[in-house]
Structure formats: structure tokens, C-alpha cells
C-alpha positions as CSV (number, residue, x, y, z in Angstrom):
1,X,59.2,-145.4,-24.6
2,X,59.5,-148.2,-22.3
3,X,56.4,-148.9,-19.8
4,X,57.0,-149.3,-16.2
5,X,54.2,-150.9,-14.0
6,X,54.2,-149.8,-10.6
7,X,51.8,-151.7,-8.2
8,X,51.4,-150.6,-4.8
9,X,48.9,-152.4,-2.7
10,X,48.1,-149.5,-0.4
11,X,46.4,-147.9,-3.4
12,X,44.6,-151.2,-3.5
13,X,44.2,-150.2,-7.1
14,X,47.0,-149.8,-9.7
15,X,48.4,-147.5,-12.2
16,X,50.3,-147.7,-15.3
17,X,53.2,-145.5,-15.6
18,X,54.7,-144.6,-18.7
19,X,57.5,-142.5,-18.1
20,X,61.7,-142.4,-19.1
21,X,64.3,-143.5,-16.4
22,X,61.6,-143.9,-13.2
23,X,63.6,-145.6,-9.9
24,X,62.4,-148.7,-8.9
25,X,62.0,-149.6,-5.3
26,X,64.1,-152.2,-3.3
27,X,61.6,-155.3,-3.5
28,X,63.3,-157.5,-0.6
29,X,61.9,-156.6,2.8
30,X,63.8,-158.3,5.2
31,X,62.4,-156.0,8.5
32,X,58.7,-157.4,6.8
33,X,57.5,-153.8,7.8
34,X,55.0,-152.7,5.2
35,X,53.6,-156.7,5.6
36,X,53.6,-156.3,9.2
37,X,52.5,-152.8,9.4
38,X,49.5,-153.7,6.4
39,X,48.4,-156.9,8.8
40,X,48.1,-154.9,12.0
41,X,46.3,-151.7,10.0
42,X,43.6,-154.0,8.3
43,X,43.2,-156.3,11.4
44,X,42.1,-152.7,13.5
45,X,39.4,-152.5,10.6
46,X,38.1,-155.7,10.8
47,X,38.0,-156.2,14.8
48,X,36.4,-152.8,14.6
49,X,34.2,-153.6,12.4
50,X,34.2,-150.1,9.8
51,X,35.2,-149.5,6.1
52,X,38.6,-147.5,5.7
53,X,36.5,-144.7,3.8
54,X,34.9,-141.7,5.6
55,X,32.0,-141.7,7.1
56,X,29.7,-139.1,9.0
57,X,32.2,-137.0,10.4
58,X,33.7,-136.1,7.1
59,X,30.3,-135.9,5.6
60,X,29.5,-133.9,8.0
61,X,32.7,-131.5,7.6
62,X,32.1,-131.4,3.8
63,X,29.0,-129.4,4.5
64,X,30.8,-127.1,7.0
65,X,33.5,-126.5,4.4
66,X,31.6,-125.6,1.7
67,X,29.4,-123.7,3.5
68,X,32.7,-121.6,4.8
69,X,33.5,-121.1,0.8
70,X,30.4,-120.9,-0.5
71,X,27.9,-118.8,1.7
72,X,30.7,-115.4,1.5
73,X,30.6,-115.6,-2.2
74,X,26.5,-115.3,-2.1
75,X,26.4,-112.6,0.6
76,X,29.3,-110.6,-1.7
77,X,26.6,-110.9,-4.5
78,X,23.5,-109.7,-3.1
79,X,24.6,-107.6,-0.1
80,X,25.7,-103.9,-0.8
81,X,28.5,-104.0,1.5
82,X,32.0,-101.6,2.5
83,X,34.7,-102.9,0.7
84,X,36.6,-103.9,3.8
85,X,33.9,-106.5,4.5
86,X,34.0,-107.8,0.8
87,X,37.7,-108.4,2.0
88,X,37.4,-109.7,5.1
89,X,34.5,-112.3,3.2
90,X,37.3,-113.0,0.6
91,X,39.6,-114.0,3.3
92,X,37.0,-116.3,4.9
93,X,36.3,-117.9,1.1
94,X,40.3,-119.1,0.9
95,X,40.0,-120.4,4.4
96,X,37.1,-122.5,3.1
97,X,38.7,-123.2,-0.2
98,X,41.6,-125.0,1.1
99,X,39.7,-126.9,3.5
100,X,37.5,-128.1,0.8
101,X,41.3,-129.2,-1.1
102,X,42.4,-130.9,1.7
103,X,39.8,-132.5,3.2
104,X,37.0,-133.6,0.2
105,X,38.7,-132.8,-2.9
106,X,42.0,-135.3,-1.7
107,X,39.8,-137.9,-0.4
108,X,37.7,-137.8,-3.5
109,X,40.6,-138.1,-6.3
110,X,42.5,-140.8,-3.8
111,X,39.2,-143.2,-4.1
112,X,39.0,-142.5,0.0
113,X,35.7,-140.7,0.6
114,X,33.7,-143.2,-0.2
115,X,33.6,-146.6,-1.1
116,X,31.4,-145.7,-3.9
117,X,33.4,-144.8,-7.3
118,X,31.0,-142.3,-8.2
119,X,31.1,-140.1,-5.0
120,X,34.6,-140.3,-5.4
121,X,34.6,-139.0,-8.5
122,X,32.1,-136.1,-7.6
123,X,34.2,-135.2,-4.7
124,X,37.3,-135.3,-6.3
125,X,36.1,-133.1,-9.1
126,X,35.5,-130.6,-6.7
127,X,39.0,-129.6,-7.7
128,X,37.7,-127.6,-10.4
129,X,35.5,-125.3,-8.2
130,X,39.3,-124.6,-6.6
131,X,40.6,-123.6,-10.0
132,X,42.2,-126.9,-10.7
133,X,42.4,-130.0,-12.8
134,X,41.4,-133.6,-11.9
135,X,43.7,-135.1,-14.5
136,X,46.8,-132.9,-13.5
137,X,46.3,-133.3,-10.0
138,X,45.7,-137.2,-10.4
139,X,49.2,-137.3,-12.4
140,X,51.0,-134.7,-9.9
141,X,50.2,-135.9,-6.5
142,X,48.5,-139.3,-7.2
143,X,51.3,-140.8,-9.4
144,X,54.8,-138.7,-8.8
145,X,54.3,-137.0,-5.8
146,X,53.0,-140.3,-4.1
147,X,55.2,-142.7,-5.8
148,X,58.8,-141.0,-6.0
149,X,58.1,-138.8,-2.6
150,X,61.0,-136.2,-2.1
151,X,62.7,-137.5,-5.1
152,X,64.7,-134.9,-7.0
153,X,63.8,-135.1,-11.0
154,X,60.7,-137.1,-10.4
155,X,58.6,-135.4,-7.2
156,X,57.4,-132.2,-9.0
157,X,56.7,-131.1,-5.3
158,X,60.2,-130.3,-5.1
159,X,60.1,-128.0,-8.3
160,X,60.0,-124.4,-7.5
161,X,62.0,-123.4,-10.8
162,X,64.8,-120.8,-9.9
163,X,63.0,-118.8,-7.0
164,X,62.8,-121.4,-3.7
165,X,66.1,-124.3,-3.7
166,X,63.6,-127.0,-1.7
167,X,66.7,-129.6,-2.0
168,X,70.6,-129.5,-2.2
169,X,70.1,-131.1,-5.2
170,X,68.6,-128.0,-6.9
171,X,71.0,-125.2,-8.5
172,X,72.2,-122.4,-5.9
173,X,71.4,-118.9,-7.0
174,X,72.5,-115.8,-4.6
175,X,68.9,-114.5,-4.1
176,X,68.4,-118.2,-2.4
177,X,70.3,-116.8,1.0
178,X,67.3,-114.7,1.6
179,X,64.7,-117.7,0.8
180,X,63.6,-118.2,4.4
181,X,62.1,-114.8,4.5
182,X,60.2,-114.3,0.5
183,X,59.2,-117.9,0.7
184,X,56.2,-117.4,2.4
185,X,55.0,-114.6,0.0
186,X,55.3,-116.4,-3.0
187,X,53.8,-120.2,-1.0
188,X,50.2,-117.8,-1.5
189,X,50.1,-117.9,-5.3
190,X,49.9,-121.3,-5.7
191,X,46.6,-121.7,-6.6
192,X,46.3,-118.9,-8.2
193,X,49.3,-120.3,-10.4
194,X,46.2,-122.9,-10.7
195,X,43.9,-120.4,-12.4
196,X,45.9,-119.5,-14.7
197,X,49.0,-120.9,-15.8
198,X,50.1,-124.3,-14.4
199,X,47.2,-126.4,-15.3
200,X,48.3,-125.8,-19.0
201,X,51.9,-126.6,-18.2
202,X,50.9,-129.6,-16.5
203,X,48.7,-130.8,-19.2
204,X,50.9,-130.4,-22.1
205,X,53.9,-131.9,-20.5
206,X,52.2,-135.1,-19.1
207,X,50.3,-135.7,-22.1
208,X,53.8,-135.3,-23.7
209,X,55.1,-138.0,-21.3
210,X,52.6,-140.0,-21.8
211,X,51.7,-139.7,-18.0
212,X,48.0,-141.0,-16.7
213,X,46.8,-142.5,-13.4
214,X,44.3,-145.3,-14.3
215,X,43.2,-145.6,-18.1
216,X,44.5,-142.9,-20.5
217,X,41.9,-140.8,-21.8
218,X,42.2,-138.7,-25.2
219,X,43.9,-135.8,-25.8
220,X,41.4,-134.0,-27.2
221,X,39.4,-135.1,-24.5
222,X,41.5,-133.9,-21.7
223,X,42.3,-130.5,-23.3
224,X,38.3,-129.9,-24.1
225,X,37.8,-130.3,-20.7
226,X,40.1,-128.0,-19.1
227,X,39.2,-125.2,-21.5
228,X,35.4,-125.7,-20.5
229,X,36.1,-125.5,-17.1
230,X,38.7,-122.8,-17.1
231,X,36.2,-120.4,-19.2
232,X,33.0,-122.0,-16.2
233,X,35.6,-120.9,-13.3
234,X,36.4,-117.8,-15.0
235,X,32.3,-116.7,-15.1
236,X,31.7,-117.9,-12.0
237,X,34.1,-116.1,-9.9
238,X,35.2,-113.1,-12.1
239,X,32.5,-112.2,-14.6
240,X,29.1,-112.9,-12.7
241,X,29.9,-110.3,-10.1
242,X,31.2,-107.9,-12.6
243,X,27.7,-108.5,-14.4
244,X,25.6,-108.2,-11.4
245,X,27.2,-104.7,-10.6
246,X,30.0,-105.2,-8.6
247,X,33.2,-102.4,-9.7
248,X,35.7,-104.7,-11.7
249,X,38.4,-104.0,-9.5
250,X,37.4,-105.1,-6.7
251,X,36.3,-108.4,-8.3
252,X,39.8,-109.0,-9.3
253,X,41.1,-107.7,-6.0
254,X,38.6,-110.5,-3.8
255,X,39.7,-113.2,-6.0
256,X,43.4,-112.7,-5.6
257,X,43.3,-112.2,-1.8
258,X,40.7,-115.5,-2.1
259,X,43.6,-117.5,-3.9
260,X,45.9,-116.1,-1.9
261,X,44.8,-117.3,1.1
262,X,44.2,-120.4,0.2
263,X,47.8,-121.0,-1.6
264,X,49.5,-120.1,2.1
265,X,47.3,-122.2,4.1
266,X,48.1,-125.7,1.5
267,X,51.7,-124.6,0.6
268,X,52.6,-124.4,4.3
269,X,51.1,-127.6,4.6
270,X,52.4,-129.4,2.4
271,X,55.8,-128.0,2.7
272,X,55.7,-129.0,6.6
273,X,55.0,-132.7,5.6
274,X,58.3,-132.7,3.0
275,X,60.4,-130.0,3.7
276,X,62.6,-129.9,6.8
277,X,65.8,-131.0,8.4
278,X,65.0,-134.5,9.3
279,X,63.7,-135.6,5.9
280,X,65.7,-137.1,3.0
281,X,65.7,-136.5,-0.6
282,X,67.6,-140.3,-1.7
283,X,68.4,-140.6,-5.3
284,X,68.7,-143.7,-7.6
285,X,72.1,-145.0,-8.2
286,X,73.6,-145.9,-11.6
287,X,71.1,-148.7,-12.6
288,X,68.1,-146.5,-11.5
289,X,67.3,-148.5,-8.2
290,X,66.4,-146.9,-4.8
291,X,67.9,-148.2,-1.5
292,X,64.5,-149.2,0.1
293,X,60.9,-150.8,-0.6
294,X,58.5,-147.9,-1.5
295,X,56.9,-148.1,2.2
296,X,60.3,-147.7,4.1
297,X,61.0,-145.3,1.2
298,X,58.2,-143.1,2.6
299,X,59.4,-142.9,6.5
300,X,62.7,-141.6,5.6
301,X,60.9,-138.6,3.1
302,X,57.7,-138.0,5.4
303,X,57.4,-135.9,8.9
304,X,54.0,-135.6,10.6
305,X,53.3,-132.4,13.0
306,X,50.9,-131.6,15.5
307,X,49.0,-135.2,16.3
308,X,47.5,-134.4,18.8
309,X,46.4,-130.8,17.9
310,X,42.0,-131.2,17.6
311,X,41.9,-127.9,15.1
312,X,44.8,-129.0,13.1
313,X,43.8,-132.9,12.5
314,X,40.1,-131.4,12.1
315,X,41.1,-128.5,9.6
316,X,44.2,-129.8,7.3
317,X,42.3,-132.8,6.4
318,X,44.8,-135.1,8.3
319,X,47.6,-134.1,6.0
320,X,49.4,-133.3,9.4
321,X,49.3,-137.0,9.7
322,X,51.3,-137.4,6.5
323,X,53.1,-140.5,7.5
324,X,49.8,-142.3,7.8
325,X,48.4,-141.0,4.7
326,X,51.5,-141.9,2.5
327,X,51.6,-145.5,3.5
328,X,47.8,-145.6,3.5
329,X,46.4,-143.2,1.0
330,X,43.4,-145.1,0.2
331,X,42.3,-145.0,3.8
332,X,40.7,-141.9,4.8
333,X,42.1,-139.3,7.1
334,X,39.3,-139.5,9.5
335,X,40.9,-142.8,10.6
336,X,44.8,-141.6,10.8
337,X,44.4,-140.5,13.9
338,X,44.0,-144.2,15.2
339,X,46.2,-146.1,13.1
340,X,48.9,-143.5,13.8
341,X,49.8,-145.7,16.8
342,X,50.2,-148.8,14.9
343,X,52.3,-147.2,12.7
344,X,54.6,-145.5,15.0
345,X,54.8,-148.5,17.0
346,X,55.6,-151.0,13.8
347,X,58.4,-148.1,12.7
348,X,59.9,-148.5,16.1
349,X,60.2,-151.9,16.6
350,X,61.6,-151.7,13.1
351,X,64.3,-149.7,14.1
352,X,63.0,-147.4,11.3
353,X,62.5,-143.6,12.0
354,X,58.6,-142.0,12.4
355,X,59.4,-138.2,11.9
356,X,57.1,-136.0,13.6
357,X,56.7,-132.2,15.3
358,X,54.8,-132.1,18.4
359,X,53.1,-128.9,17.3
360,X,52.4,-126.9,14.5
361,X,54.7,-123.9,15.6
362,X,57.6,-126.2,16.1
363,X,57.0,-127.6,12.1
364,X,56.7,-124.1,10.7
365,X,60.4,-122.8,12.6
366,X,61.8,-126.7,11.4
367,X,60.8,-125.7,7.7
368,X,61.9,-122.1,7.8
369,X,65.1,-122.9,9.3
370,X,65.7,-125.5,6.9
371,X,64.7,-123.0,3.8
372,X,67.8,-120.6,5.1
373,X,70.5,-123.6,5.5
374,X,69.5,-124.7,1.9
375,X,70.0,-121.3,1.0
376,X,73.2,-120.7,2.3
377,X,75.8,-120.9,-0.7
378,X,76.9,-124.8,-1.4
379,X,80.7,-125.6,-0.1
380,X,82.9,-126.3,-3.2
């Protein structure tokens, strides 16, 4: 097994990848954009005098949000209530849900919340109150996802098995011509996939590859812990209100439409930030080595959408910003609204492209659109 060290300064931390036939990135930057770019970002920081973590307002929002996920779940408990509310609270418990996951859990398991370790930790383990797994995530989106962005065979964001072809890479199947319109029903079983099955997958398969972000922990220690908090999630959301009196079915029936809610909200998302026309998904060639440095790497795979839009920076956690947040994912998003400028501006006088939809509606048609031409059948 031979051990690849990846260091990317934005992380301002490292990890150690160990991991069969990675790409490396093009280390000659002859434009000096990430160098520029990295100047300019931590010069606004200094001159304004504030830490790159978050700071009241996303304080402030992690109190909203988990009092949106949260307070429904109590009032389902001890409130006798139709079953068409119990819905409707379900529904308002996913919306929470993936605000929490966008906007405190990703902070947290980035190192961005706070500039002290141990919040971070907290709020990043806040993933397992959303069904997850810090470990799994911290491989997934931390290490592949962040480092080999839109990369077939290496970003498992990409990986939808048989039922959605995300790249032309992927194997055509006839059921893909119709993609553009199942898509969006199976996007809202993602975290339920969560609950259930994929942490397991995830955790047998990285442990398998040898696959950590930061120091490798123990097997036995990884696998004790997502049993224990599997069988916790499990009581808390499904077998508490059966044992307080609420009818079994419509337990289950609340925390499917909860998942499912929350799966549509992230999966669009995330697919808007990686998945449409304008974006690229660039292989290695022959000797395993990627055309551009990791930074450049992430303009020509990355597409923001809505900027400007108050709900949609407020809500998605700035992961509508998803330029910013690639190149600087140990900056908070509370701040990507202001060094989206800088960004843009370095890009530009680059000559490098900065992808981006002006609203949200005009993202969602891009990625639909560019589910049906992927699942049109390949020309021989």
C-alpha cells in the first residue's frame, strides 16, 4: 500500500491519505492564483480585524435551527394531536434537520465553527443526531469529496450505483433517459440511506482502504461507536414515541417523511454545486497526474448559485457559495459572502472561469437539464 500525503494549506491543517492510484495535482502555478487569491483573502481578515471562524450570527442560527428540528419532535410527544399535524411537524423537523447539516454540523467537522477544537468537535458530531457518522462523513466529504472534487473513481459524490449516470464517465443504462424526471424522488432518501445502510458500507470500505482524515483511530473503536449511536438514534426517534403511546405506524411514517425531507433539501444542494452543464469531471492521465493545481482544479468542477439571494445564503449554510467554500473550507460560511468578490475578481484577472447561477430557479433547470442530456444514450 503506498502512502500519499496530500497537503493543502486551505485546510490549514493536513491529512494523510492512504489510498491506491490517487491523482496528484499540477504543483507549478504559473497564473500564482491560489498564492494571489490566499494573500488577498487573509489580508481582508487582518485589515478587518475578525477570525475566519463564525461568530454571532452563526451562533445565533444554530439556536434557530435546532429549535426548528427540535421543538416539533417534543410537541409530537406530548401533544395529542390529528395525524395531519404530526405530518406537517415532520415536515418542519427535515427542514430543521438539514439546516442543522449544512450550517453547524459542516462547519463543525471542517474545524470552521470555532476556533476552539472542542466546539468543533461538538458541533460536528451533531451528525449523529442527523443519522450519520463523523468518521464516514470526515472521509467522504472532508478527504475525497474535497480533495478529488468531480473526479470519477475517486469523488464518491459522483456514485449513484446504476440508478442516476451523474457523469459521462458512468455506464449508460436505458432507464437513465428518464433520469431527469425519478431523480428527484430518489435525491429524498439520502439520509435515510444514512440511517440505515450507507454508514455501514462506508465504514467497512474505508477501513478496508485504509482511509482516515487526521490520526487513524481503531477499528474496534470506530465500529463500537457507530453501533452505539445507531441503536441511541434508533430509541430516540423510533422507539421512545412508540413507548410513550404513539401508534407504531405513524412513528415510522413521521420519520420517513422527516428523512425525506431533509435528503431533497441537501441532495439538491449539493447536486446544484457539482452537477450541471458548465462543470467538468477531468480525469488523470497515464501517470496519474491532473492538468491543474488543486485550487484551479476546484473552479473548473465548482458552480455557485443564488449569491445574492438573503434566504438562500442564510438557509443552505453558504454551500450556494460553493466556490468560496472549496478553496476556503476552513473559513466559515458566514464570511463567503464577502470574500466571494475577491475570489471572482482574482478568477477573472486569471483568465480562469468562476461558474455561477444568478438564482436558485435558474441552478435547479441547469442541473435537471443536464441529468436528461447525460441520460440520453452515448454516441458510439
Amino acid at each position: 500500500m503506498h502512502i500519499q500525503k496530500f497537503i493543502i494549506i486551505t485546510f490549514e491543517t493536513y491529512f494523510t491519505l492512504m489510498i491506491n492510484n490517487a491523482p496528484t495535482f499540477a504543483k507549478q502555478d504559473n497564473l500564482k492564483f491560489f498564492r494571489t487569491l490566499n494573500s488577498r483573502v487573509n489580508n481582508y481578515f487582518k485589515e478587518n480585524k475578525i477570525q475566519k471562524t463564525g461568530n454571532w450570527k452563526l451562533y445565533l442560527k444554530t439556536i434557530i435551527l435546532f429549535t426548528v428540528f427540535l421543538a416539533p419532535y417534543f410537541l409530537i410527544l406530548t401533544l395529542g394531536m390529528p395525524f395531519w399535524a404530526h405530518l406537517l411537524l415532520t415536515i418542519v423537523m427535515g427542514i430543521g434537520m438539514a439546516g442543522v447539516g449544512m450550517n453547524v454540523m459542516h462547519d463543525g467537522n471542517h474545524g470552521s465553527y470555532s476556533n476552539k477544537s472542542w466546539v468543533n468537535k461538538f458541533m460536528g458530531g451533531t451528525i449523529y443526531v442527523l443519522a450519520g457518522n463523523v468518521h464516514n462523513w470526515q472521509v467522504q466529504h472532508n478527504v475525497l469529496h474535497h480533495t478529488y472534487t468531480n473526479i470519477p473513481g475517486h469523488d464518491e459524490d459522483l456514485d449513484a450505483g446504476r440508478v442516476i449516470r451523474f457523469t459521462k464517465d458512468a455506464k449508460w443504462y436505458n432507464f437513465h433517459r428518464f433520469q431527469q424526471y425519478y431523480s428527484v424522488f430518489l435525491y429524498g432518501l439520502l439520509t435515510f440511506n444514512w440511517a440505515i445502510t450507507t454508514d455501514f458500507k462506508q465504514m467497512r470500505n474505508y477501513l478496508k482502504r485504509k482511509l482516515s482524515y487526521g490520526e487513524p483511530k481503531s477499528p474496534k473503536v470506530l465500529w463500537t461507536t457507530l453501533i452505539i449511536t445507531k441503536i441511541i438514534y434508533v430509541s430516540i426517534w423510533i422507539v421512545l414515541p412508540i413507548v410513550i403511546g404513539i401508534t407504531w405506524w405513524k412513528v415510522l411514517i413521521g420519520f420517513f417523511v422527516m428523512h425525506y425531507t431533509a435528503g431533497l433539501i441537501l441532495s439538491v444542494v449539493f447536486q446544484l454545486a457539482h452537477v450541471v452543464e458548465e462543470t467538468t469531471n477531468p480525469s488523470p492521465n497515464e501517470l496519474g497526474e491532473m492538468d491543474n493545481t488543486w485550487a484551479i482544479h476546484q473552479l473548473f468542477t465548482t458552480t455557485n448559485f443564488a449569491p445574492k439571494n438573503k434566504i438562500v445564503n442564510w438557509y443552505t449554510g453558504g454551500l450556494n457559495h460553493q466556490i468560496e467554500h472549496h478553496i476556503f473550507p476552513n473559513i466559515s460560511h458566514v464570511h463567503y459572502g464577502k470574500i466571494a468578490k475577491i475570489v471572482k475578481e482574482t478568477a477573472q484577472e486569471c483568465n480562469l472561469p468562476y461558474y455561477e447561477y444568478e438564482t436558485m430557479r435558474s441552478a435547479v433547470i441547469a442541473h435537471f437539464k443536464h441529468l436528461k442530456e447525460l441520460g440520453m444514450k452515448p454516441a458510439l
